[in-house]
C-alpha positions as CSV (number, residue, x, y, z in Angstrom):
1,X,20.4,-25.9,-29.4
2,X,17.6,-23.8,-31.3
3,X,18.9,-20.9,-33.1
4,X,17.7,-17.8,-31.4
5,X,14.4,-16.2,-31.8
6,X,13.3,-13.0,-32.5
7,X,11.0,-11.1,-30.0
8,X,7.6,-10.6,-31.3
9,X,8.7,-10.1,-35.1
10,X,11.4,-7.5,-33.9
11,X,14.8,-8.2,-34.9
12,X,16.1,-8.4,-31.3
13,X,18.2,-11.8,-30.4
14,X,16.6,-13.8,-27.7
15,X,18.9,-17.0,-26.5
16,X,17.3,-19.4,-25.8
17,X,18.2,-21.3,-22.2
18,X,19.7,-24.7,-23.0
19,X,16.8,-26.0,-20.6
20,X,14.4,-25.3,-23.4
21,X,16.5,-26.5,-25.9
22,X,14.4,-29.8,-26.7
23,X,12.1,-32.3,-24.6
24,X,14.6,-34.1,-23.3
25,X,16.7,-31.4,-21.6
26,X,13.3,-29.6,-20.1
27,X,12.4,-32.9,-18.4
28,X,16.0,-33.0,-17.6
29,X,15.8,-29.8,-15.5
30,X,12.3,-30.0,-14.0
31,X,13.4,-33.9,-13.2
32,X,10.0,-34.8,-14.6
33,X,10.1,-38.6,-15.7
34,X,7.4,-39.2,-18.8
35,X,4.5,-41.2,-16.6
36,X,4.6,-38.2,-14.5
37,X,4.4,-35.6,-17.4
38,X,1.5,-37.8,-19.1
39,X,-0.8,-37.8,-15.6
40,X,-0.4,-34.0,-15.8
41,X,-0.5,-33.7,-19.4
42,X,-4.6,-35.6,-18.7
43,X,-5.2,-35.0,-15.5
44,X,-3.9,-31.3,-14.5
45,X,-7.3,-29.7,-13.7
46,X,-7.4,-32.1,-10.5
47,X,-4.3,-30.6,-9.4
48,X,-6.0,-26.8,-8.7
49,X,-7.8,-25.7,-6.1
50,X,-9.9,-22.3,-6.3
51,X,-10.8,-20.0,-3.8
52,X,-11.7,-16.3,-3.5
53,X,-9.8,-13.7,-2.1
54,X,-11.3,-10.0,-1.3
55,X,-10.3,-6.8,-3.1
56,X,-10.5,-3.4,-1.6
57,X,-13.5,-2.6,-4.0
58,X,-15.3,-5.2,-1.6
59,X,-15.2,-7.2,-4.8
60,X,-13.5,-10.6,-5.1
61,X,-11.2,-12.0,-7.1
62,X,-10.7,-15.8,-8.0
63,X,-7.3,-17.3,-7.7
64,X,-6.6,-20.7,-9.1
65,X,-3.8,-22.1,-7.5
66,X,-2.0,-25.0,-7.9
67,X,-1.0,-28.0,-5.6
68,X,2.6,-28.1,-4.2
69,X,3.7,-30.5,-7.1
70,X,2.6,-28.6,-10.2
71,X,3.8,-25.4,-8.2
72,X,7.2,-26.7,-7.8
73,X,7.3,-27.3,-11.5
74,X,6.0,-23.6,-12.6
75,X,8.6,-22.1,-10.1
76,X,11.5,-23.8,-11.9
77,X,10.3,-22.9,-14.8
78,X,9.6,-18.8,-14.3
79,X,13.0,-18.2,-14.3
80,X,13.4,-19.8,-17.6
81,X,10.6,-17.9,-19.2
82,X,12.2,-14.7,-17.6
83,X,15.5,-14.9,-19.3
84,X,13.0,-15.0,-22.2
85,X,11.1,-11.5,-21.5
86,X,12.7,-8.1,-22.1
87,X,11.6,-5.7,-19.5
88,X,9.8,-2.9,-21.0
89,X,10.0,0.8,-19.2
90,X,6.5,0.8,-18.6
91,X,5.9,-2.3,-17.1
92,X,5.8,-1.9,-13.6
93,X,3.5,-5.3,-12.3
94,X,5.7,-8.6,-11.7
95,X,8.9,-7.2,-12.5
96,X,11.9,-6.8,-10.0
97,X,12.2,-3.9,-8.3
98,X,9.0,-2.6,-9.4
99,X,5.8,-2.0,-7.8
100,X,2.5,0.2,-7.6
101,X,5.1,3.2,-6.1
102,X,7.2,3.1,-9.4
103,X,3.9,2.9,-11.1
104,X,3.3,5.9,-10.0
105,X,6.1,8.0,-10.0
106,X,6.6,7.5,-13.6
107,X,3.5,9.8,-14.1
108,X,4.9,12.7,-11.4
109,X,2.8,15.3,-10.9
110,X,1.1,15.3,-14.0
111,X,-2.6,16.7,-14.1
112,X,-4.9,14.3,-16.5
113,X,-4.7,11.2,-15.6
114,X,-6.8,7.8,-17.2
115,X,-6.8,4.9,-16.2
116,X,-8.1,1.2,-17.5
117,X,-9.0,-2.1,-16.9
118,X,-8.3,-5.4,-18.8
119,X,-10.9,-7.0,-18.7
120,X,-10.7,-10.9,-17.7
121,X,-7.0,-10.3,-18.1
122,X,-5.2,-13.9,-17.0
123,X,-8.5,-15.8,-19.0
124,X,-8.0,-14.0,-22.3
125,X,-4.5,-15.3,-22.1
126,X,-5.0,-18.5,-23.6
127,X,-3.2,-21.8,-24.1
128,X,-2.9,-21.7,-27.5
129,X,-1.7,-17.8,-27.4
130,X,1.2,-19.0,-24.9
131,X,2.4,-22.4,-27.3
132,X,2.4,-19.7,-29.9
133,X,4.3,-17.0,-28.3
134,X,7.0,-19.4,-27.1
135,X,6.8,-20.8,-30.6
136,X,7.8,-17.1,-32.0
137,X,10.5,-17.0,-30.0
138,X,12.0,-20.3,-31.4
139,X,11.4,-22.6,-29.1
140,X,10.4,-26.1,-30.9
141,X,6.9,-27.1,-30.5
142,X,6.8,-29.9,-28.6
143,X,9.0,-28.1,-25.9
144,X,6.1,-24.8,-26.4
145,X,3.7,-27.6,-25.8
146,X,4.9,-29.2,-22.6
147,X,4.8,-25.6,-21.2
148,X,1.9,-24.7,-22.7
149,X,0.3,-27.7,-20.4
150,X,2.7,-26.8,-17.2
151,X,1.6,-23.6,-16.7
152,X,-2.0,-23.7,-17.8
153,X,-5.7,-24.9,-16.9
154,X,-8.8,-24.8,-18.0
155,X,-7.4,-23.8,-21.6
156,X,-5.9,-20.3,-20.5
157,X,-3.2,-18.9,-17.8
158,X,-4.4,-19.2,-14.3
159,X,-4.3,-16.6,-11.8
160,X,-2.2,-18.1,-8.9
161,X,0.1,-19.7,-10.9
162,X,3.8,-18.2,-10.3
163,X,4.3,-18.8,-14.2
164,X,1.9,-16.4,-14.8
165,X,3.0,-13.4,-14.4
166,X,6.0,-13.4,-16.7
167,X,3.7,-15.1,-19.4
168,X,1.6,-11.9,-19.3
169,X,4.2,-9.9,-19.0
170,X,5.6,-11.8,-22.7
171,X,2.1,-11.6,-23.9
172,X,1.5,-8.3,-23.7
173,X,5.0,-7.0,-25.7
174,X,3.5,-6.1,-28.5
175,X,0.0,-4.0,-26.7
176,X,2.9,-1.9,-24.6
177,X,5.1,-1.3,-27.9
178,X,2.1,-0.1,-29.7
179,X,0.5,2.2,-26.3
180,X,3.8,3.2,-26.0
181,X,4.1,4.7,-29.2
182,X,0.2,6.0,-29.1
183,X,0.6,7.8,-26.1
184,X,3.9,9.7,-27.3
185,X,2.0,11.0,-30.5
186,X,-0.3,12.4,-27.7
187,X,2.2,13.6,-25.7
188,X,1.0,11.3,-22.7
189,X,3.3,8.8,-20.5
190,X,1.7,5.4,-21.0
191,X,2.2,2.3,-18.2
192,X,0.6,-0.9,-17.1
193,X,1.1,-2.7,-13.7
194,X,-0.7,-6.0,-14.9
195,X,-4.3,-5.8,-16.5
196,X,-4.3,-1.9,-14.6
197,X,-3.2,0.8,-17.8
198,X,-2.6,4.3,-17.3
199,X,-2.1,7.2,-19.4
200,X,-1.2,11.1,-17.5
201,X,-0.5,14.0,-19.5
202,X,0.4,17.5,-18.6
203,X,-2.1,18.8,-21.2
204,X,-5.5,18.0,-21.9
205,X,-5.0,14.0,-23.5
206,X,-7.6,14.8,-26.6
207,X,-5.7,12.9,-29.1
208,X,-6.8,9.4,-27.1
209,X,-10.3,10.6,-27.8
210,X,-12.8,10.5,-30.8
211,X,-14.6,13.6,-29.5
212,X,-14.9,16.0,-26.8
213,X,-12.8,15.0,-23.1
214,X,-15.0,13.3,-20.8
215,X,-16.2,15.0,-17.6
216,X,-13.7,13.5,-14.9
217,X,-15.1,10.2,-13.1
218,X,-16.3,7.1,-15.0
219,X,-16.5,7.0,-18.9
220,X,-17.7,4.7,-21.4
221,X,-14.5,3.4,-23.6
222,X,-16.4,3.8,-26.3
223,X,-15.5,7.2,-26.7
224,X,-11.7,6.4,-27.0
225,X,-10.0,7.8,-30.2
226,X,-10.0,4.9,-33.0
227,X,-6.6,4.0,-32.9
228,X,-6.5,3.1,-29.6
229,X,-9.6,0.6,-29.2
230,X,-8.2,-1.0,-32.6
231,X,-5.0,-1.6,-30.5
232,X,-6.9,-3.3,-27.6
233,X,-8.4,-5.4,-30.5
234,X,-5.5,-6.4,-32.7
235,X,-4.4,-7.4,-28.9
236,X,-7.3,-10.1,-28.3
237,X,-8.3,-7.7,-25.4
238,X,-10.9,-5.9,-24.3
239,X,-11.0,-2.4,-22.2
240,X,-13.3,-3.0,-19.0
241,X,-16.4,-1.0,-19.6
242,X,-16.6,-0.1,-16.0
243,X,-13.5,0.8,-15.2
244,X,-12.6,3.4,-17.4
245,X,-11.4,6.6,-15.2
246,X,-10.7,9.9,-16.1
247,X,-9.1,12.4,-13.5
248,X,-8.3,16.3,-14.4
249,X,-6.1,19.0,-12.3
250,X,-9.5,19.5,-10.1
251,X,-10.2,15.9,-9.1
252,X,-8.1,13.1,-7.3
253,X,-5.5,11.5,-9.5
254,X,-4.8,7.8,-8.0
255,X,-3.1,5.7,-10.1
256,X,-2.9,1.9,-8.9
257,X,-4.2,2.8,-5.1
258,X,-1.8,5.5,-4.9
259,X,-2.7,9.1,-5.1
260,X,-0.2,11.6,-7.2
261,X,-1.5,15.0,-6.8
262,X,0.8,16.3,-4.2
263,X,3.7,13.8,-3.6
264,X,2.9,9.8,-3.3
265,X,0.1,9.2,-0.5
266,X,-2.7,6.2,-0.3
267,X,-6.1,7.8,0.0
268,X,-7.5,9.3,3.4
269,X,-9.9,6.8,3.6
270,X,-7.0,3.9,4.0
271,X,-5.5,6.5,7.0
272,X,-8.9,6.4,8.5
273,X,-9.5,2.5,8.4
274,X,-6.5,2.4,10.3
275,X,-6.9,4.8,12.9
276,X,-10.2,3.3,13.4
277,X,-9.1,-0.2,13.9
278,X,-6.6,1.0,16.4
279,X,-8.8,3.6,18.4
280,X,-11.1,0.2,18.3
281,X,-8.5,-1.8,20.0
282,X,-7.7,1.1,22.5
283,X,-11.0,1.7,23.5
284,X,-12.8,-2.0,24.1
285,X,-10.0,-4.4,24.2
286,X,-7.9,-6.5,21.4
287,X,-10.5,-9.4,21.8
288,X,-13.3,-7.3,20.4
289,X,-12.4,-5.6,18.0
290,X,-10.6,-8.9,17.3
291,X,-14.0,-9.8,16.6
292,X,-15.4,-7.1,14.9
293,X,-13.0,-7.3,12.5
294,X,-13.7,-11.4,11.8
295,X,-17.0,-10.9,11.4
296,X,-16.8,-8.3,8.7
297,X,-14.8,-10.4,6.4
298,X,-10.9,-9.5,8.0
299,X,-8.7,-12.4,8.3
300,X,-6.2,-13.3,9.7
301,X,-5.0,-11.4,13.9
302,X,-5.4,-7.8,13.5
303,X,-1.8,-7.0,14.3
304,X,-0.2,-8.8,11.0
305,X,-2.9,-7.2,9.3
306,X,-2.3,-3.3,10.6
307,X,1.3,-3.7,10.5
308,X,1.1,-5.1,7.0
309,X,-1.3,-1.7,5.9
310,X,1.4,0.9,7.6
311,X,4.4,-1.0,6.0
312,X,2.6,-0.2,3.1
313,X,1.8,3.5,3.8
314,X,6.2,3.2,4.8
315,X,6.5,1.8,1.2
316,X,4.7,5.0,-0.4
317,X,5.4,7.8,2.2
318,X,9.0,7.0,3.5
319,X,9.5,5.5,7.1
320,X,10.2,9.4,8.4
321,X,7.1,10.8,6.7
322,X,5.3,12.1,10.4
323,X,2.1,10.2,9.8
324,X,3.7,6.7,9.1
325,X,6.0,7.4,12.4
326,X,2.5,8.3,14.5
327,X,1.0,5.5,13.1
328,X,3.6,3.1,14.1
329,X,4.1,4.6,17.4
330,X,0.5,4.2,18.0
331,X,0.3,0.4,17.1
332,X,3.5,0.2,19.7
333,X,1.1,1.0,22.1
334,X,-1.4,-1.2,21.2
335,X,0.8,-4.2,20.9
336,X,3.8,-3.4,23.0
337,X,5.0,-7.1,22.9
338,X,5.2,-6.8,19.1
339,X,6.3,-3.4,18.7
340,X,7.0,-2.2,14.5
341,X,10.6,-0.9,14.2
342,X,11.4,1.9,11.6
343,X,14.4,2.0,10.5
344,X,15.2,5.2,8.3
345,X,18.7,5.6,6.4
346,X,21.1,7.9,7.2
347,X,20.0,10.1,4.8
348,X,16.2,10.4,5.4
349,X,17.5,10.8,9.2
350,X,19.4,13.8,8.3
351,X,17.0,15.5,5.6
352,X,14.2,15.4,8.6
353,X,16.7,16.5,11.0
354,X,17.4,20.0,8.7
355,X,14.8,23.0,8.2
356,X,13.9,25.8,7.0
357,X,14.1,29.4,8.9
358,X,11.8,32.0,7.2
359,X,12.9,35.3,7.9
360,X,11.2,38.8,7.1
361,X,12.8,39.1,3.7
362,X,15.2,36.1,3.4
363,X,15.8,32.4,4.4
364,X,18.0,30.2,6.8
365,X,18.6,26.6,8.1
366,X,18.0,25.5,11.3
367,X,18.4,21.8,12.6
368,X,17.8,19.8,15.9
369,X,20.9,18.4,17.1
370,X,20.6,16.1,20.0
371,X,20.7,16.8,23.6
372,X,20.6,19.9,22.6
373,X,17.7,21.0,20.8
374,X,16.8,23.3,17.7
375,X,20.0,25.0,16.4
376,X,20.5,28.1,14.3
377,X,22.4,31.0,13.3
378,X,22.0,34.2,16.0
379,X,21.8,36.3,12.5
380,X,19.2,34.4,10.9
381,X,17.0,35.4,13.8
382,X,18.0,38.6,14.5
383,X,15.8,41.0,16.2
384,X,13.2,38.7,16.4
385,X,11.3,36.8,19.6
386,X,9.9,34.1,17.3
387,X,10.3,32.8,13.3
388,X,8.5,30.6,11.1
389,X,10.3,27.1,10.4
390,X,9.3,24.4,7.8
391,X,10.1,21.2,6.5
392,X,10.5,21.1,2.8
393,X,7.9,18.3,2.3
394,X,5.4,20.1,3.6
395,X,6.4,23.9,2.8
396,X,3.0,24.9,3.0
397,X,2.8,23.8,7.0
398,X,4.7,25.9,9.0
399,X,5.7,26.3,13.2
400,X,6.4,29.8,14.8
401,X,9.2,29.1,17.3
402,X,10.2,31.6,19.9
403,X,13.9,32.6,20.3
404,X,15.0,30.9,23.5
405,X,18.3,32.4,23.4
406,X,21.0,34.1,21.2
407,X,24.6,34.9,21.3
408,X,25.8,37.6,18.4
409,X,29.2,37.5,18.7
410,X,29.3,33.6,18.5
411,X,27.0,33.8,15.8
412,X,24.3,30.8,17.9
413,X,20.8,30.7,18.6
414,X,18.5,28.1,20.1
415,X,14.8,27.8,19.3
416,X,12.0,26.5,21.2
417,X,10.8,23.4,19.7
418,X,7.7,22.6,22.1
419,X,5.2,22.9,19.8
420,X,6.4,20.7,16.8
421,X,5.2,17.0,17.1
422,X,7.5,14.5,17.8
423,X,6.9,12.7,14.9
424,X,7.9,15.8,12.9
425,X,11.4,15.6,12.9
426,X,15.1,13.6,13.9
427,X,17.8,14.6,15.5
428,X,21.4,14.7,14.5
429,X,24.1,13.3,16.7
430,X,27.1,15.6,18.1
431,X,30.2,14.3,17.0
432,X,32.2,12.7,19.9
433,X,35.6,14.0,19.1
434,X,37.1,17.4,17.5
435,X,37.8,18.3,14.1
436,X,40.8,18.1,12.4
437,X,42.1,20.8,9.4
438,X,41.7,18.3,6.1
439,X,39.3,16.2,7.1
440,X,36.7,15.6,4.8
441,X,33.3,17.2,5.7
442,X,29.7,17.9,4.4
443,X,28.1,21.1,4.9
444,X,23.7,21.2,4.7
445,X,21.1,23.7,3.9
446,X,18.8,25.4,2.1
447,X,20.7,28.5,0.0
448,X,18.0,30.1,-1.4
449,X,15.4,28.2,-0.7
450,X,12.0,28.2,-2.6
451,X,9.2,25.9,-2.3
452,X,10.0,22.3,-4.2
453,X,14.0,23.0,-3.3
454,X,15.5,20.2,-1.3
455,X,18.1,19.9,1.2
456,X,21.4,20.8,-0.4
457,X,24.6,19.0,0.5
458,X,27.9,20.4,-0.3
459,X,31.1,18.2,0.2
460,X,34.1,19.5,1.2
461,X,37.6,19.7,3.5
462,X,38.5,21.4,6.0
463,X,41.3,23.9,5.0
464,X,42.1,25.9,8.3
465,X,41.2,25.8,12.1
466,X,41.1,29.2,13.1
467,X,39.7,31.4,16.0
468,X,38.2,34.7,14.6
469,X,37.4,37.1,17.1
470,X,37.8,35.4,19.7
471,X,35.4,32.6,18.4
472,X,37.0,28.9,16.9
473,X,36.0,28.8,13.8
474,X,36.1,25.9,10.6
475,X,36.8,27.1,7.3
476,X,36.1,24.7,4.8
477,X,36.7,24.6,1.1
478,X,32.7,23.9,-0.6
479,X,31.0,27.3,-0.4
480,X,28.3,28.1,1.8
481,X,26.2,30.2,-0.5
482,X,22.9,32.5,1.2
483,X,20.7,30.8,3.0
484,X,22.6,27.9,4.4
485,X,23.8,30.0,7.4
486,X,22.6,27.9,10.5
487,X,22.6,24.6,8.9
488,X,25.4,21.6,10.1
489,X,28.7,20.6,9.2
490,X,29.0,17.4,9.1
491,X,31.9,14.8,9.2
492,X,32.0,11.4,7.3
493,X,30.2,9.3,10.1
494,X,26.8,12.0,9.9
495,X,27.8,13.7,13.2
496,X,27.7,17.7,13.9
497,X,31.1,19.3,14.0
498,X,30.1,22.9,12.8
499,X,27.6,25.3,12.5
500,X,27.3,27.1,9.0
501,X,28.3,30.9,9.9
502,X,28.4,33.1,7.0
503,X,30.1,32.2,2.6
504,X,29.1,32.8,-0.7
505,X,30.7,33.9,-3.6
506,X,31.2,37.3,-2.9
507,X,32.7,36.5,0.8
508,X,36.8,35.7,1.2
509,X,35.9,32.5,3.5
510,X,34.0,29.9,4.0
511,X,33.2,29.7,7.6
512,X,31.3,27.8,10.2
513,X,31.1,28.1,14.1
514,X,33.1,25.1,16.0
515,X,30.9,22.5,17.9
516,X,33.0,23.2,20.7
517,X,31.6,26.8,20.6
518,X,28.3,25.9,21.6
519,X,29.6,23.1,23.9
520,X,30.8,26.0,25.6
521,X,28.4,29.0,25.6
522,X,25.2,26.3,27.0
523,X,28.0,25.0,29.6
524,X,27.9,29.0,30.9
């Protein structure tokens, strides 16, 4: 077995797999006999087929695929080539558990945003550049060779191949190491999700220019700082010269298709398309708008393809985000034999299920517990006929509720929830059976709440069952600080035992209002 090799001149051990140890155990492995490897090694070009696919720039794109043999082949060996390739942190394309939504949550919120284009990415990578990559990494040369002529055509990496990706991914080591470090002397966070690059900055990123910032929209990348076009060269690439982007705090910052400027979202215009396409199938029937959408380039049956583009919209937003749940309950009505099922976790059930209760000069927690309805404190709401409730994600949105009734000496309150959309919120279940003293419980809410908090959980036990003026009561042993009052207790399957009554550090006790306290004042 080859000694290992060092990755990309660093001194950083790469074993190499015993499949790629020598000729004989690759062919070994792929269980390619030698006539078979010497009709490939002539003759591969005859074994890809092109065809164009349609990008959402109403451009296309040219995929060279190949046949069922040779692709058989290149999937064996990817996983090969992967043990070869050490992940960088900013390489978010054709790695696991990475995608255009970890693309862009690396940049956050951040208010200058560029972003690039490779230009004839998979093409620039050529045959030789791949024999002499593997090569570097101390794989013999016959073994680099055989590869080499596996995963390429036409004398450079094909775009369809499902070698190709890693290969790209090994290729371009060196450009992230050195953008990496670029974009940290400018105090910028650099990644790349294939041939798309990306720079964001809190600040102004002047350091990746020779002169002044460009006005935000298209740029020429001729006005990129030096250092930075010398890296794209010492790379064998070249920056796109129409698709260079530059985004400030007053313009939309989209990075890979996905918009950062408040919170991950897909542009408006992908909302639109979709709404339209349904509103089209509502209004003149699945078969024409079947063939509307045919005849201006859609394939494929329009209900793979909508459910496909709000999966996606899930992806970004989170299956309870309101507008992916009235999206999907729409298509449910336009295909009601192949209704879309969301599925949310426990815990995106319960932080849609808990709000926010703005009062005068303060704030509480409300939250809708099933078969029951919208659930609060009686002192968060006190004196009033109707408060202001929010949902975190959208603090800037909020619902005046009236008062539907109040108990003060229970310490309860119901709101009327008529005129929040369904899509809006969950409910939480009420738990089936009582609450014991030291059982292990969860208390929710927003204690001092202000805008970018998120719902707090505070584990805990019960420590005493006790009635306190007449009124069962929980006392548990986290503290429920200001702000909380209102919000649920919690046991270890999610369902509602309590409702938070009054704690903090300057109070004795920690208490909440029994379930079976409300149970019994809505039974009156």
């Amino acid at each position: 077995m080859p000694s290992p090799g060092r990755l990309f001149g660093k001194h950083i051990p790469i074993a190499i797999p015993p499949e790629l140890a020598d000729e004989a155990a690759l062919l070994a492995y792929l269980k390619l006999g030698p006539r078979e490897l010497k009709k490939i090694w002539w003759y591969r070009h005859l074994m890809y087929s092109q065809f164009s696919i349609a990008k959402g720039s109403g451009k296309f794109r040219v995929i060279t695929a190949p046949n069922r043999r040779l692709k058989i082949l290149q999937s064996k060996l990817a996983p090969l080539l992967d043990q070869l390739y050490r992940i960088r942190n900013p390489v978010h394309g054709f790695v696991p558990k990475r995608s255009v939504k970890t693309n862009a949550l690396a940049h956050g919120k951040r208010r200058f945003v560029i972003n690039l284009d490779v230009r004839n990415f998979f093409p620039t990578i050529t045959e030789n550049r791949v024999i002499g990559l593997l090569r570097s990494l101390g794989i013999e040369e016959r073994v680099a060779r055989i590869v080499g002529r596996l995963t390429c055509c036409f004398g450079h990496l094909p775009q369809g191949a499902p070698t190709s990706p890693v290969l790209s991914n090994m290729v371009c080591f060196r450009l992230d190491s050195e953008l990496v470090q670029l974009a940290k002397e400018a105090r910028a966070i650099y990644t790349r999700y294939a041939d798309d690059i990306t720079f964001s900055s809190y600040q102004p990123p002047g350091a990746l220019f020779e002169g002044a910032l460009p006005v935000a929209g298209r740029f020429s990348p001729e006005i990129f700082s030096p250092a930075l076009k010398a890296i794209f060269a010492a790379n064998g690439l070249e920056i796109h010269p129409d698709k260079a982007h530059y985004a400030d705090r007053n313009s939309r910052r989209i990075i890979t298709g996905v918009k950062i400027n408040a919170g991950l979202n897909v542009d408006r215009r992908y909302i639109r398309n979709i709404r339209a396409i349904m509103h089209s199938i509502q209004t003149v029937g699945l078969v024409t708008a079947q063939a509307r959408h045919t005849a201006a380039g859609g394939k494929g049956n329009l209900a793979a393809y909508l459910q496909g583009k709000i999966s996606y919209v899930a992806h970004l937003k989170g299956q309870p985000d309101p507008v992916v749940r009235a999206l999907a309950i729409r298509y449910n009505k336009c295909f009601t034999s192949k209704p879309m099922k969301l599925t949310p976790t426990a815990e995106e059930k319960r932080d849609r299920s808990v709000w926010v209760v703005e009062m005068p000069e303060d704030t509480g927690t409300a939250f809708f517990l099933k078969g029951v309805g919208l659930v609060t404190a009686a002192h968060c709401v006190e004196n009033l006929t109707e408060v202001d409730i929010l949902h975190p994600s959208k603090h800037t949105t909020t619902f005046k509720v009236k008062v539907l009734k109040r108990h003060e000496h229970r310490d309860l309150a119901l709101l009327d929830y008529s005129a929040i959309p369904e899509t809006e919120y969950f409910e939480l279940e009420p738990a089936s059976t009582a609450v014991a003293a030291h059982q292990a419980v969860t208390a929710f809410g927003y204690p001092h709440w202000a805008p970018g908090d998120r719902l707090n959980a505070r584990p805990g036990y019960v420590s005493l069952l006790t009635p306190k003026s007449g009124v069962q009561m929980i006392e548990v042993t986290q503290q429920l600080t200001q702000g909380m009052s209102g919000g649920p207790i919690l046991e270890a399957n999610g369902m509602v035992v309590g409702i938070i009554h009054k704690g903090g550090p300057d109070e004795g006790r920690q208490l909440a209002v029994n379930l079976s306290v409300l149970r019994e004042w809505l039974a009156e």
